[in-house]
C-alpha positions in Angstrom: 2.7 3.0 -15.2 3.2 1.7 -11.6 -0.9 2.4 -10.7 -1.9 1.0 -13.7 0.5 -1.8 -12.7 -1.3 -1.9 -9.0 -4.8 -1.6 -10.4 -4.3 -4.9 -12.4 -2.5 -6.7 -9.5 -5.7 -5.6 -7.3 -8.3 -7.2 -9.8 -6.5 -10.0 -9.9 -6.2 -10.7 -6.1 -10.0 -10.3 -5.6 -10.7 -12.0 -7.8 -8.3 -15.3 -7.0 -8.2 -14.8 -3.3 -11.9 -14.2 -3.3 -11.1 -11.0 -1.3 -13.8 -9.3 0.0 -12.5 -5.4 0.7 -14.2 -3.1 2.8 -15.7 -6.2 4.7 -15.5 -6.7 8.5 -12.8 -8.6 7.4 -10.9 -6.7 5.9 -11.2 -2.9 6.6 -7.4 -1.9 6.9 -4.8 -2.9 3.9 -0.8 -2.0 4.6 1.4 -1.6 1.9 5.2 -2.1 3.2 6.9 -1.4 0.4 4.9 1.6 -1.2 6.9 3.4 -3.3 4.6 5.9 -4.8 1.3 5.2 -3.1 0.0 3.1 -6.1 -1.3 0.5 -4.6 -3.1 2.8 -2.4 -4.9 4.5 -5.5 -5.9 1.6 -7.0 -7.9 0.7 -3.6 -9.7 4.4 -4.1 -13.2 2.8 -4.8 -12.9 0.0 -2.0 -14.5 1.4 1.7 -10.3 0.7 3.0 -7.9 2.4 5.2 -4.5 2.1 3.7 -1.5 2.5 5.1 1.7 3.1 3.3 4.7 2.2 4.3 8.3 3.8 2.6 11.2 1.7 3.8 13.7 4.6 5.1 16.3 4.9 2.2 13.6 6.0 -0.3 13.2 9.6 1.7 12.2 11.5 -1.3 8.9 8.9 -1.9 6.7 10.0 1.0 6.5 13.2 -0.9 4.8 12.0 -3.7 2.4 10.1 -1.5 1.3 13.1 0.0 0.5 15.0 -2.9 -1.9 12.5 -3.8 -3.7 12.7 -0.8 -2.3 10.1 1.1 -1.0 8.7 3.9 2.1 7.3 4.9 4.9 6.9 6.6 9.0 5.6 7.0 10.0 2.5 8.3 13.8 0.8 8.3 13.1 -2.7 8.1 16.6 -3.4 9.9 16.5 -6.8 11.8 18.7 -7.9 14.3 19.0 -11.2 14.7 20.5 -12.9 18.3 21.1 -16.9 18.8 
């Protein structure tokens, strides 16, 4: 399961990275490439704000992030690039 998936992935970045969540900080987490909001609900017990981010051609995803109760939003990641 993709929060399972995000719950594990979380563990193991506190507890290599030494992250301290919910700190001054770090109070605000972004995911860019949310999907289904599970990396959100695996922050659920840490005192975060997190933002999630549903790159534009994935329409039908931001759906599923709101029935869980959270927040998000669409982004197109298209870069233009002048020399």
């Amino acid at each position: 399961c993709y929060t399972r998936r995000c719950v594990s992935r979380v563990s193991y970045y506190k507890k290599s990275l030494n992250v301290k969540l919910g700190t001054s900080s770090i109070r605000n987490v972004m995911d860019m490439n949310a999907l289904f909001g599970g990396f959100a609900a695996a922050l659920t017990s840490d005192p975060v704000w997190v933002m999630n981010v549903v790159p534009a051609r994935q329409h039908s995803m931001l759906g599923v992030i709101y029935d869980r109760g959270l927040i998000g939003m669409y982004h197109d990641w298209y870069v233009v690039l002048s020399f």
